[in-house]
Residue, then its C-alpha position, 0 to 999 in steps of 0.5 A: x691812194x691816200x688824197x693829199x689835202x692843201x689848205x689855204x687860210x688863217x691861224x687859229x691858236x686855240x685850234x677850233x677854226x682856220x687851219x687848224x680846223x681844216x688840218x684836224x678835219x683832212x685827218x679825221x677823213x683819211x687824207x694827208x694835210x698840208x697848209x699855207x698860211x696867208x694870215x697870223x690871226x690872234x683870236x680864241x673862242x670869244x674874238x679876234x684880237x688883231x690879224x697880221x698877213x702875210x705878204x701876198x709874195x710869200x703866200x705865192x712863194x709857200x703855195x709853189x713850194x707844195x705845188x713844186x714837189x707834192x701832188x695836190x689832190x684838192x684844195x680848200x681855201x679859207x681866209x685870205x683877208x687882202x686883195x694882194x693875197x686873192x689875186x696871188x693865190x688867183x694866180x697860182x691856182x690859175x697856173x697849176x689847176x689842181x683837180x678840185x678847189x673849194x673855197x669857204x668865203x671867209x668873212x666874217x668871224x663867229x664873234x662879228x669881227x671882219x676877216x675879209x677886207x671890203x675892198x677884197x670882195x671884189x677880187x674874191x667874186x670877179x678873180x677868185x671865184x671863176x677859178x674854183x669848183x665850189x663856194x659854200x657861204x653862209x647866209x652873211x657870207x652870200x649877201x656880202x658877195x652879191x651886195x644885198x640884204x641878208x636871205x631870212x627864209x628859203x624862198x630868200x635863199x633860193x633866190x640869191x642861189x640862183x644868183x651866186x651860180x651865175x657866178x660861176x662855181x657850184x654853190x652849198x648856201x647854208x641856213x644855218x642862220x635861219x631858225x628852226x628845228x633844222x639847218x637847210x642848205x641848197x647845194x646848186x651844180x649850175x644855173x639850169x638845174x633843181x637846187x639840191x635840198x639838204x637839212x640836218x637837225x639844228x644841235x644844241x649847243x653853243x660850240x660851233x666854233x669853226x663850222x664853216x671851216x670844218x663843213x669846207x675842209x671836209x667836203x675838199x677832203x671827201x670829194x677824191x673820194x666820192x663820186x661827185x659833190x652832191x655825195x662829198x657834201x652829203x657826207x660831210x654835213x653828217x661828219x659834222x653833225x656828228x662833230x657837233x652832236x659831241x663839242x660839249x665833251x670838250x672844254x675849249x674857253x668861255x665863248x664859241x667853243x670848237x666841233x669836236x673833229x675826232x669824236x668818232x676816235x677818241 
């Protein structure tokens, strides 16, 4: 049976992030995508120029029309910019519990500009997180939501681990920010547990528009076809290495260019 794949997040018009991203991704793994969009965001690979939301009723109106009448076999969530938006998508996914959620806690974009609210961090990490299966930060991404400095080494990254699983949900922490020869991250399942190391080798290139977007939408659309998620991450950081190890084929604008999602294809 082919997985139906819902995202929920952001705009992206040049197509290397957001929604984009994650439709292109649910495809080029073999599920079926569908999205609600919870923001209008004028960006292209060298910045975010201005971000309309969309009204949390309408977000809640869009993500009941899916649940409604099609079968949601996992779910991914990405930007959700206001508090208004987080509480009501908190309250859909509480009401109709799909089998698996992953939720990439978009923040900050590529290029430095701020896509989450300050004061929605608190009802990312005290509503939002108790609901979903995993959180895949990056390193900024992971200080936000604990309000602490920035990790700098893997002994850094294991302590603020430790602290992110408390949260509740199994944690992916990404050291794509650190240097390096390769690009750690610790995939914890609970607060008791050995943290699983994965690492892939650090790609040249300056096309890594909509990595975060990409790695979360692939492991939501590879988990109902994995047998757990140490395996779906697993899989899904060679997809995108593989998408990585090919951006420079394309000619996508003057900044941060996208991964190259359907590199295995075309």
């Amino acid at each position: 049976m082919i997985a139906n794949l819902l995202t929920i997040a952001g705009t992206d018009p040049t197509g290397g992030a957001g929604i984009q991203a994650d439709l292109k991704t649910f495809s080029a793994l073999g599920t079926y995508g569908m999205s609600v969009v919870t923001g209008l965001v004028a960006q292209n690979t060298r910045g975010v120029r201005e971000i309309h939301p969309v009204p949390a009723a309408f977000v809640a109106a869009q993500l009941d029309a899916v649940f409604d009448d099609v079968r949601v076999d996992a779910v991914k969530i990405g930007m959700l910019g206001t508090p208004d938006v987080t509480r009501a998508v908190a309250g859909v996914l509480a009401a109709r519990r799909p089998p698996y959620v992953v939720l990439d806690p978009v923040m900050v974009a590529k290029s430095g500009d701020r896509l989450l609210a300050a004061d929605a961090v608190r009802e990312l990490r005290e509503v939002l997180l108790p609901l979903v299966d995993l959180v895949t930060p990056n390193l900024p991404e992971a200080a936000d939501l604990l309000g602490v400095p920035e990790a700098v080494d893997e002994d850094g990254m294991r302590e603020q681990l430790a602290d992110l699983v408390r949260l509740g949900p199994a944690v992916l922490l990404k050291g794509g920010h650190l240097t390096g020869p390769e690009c750690p991250d610790l995939l914890a399942m609970d607060a008791t547990g050995e943290p699983v190391r994965l690492t892939a080798p650090r790609i040249p290139t300056r096309n890594t528009h909509g990595t975060g977007c990409t790695l979360s939408s692939a492991i939501a659309a590879l988990r109902p076809q994995r047998s757990g998620w140490p395996d779906a991450v697993a899989d899904a950081k060679r997809y995108l290495s593989g998408a990585l190890a090919a951006a420079d084929r394309l000619n996508v604008g003057s900044g941060h260019g996208p991964v190259h999602h359907f590199s295995d294809w075309w």
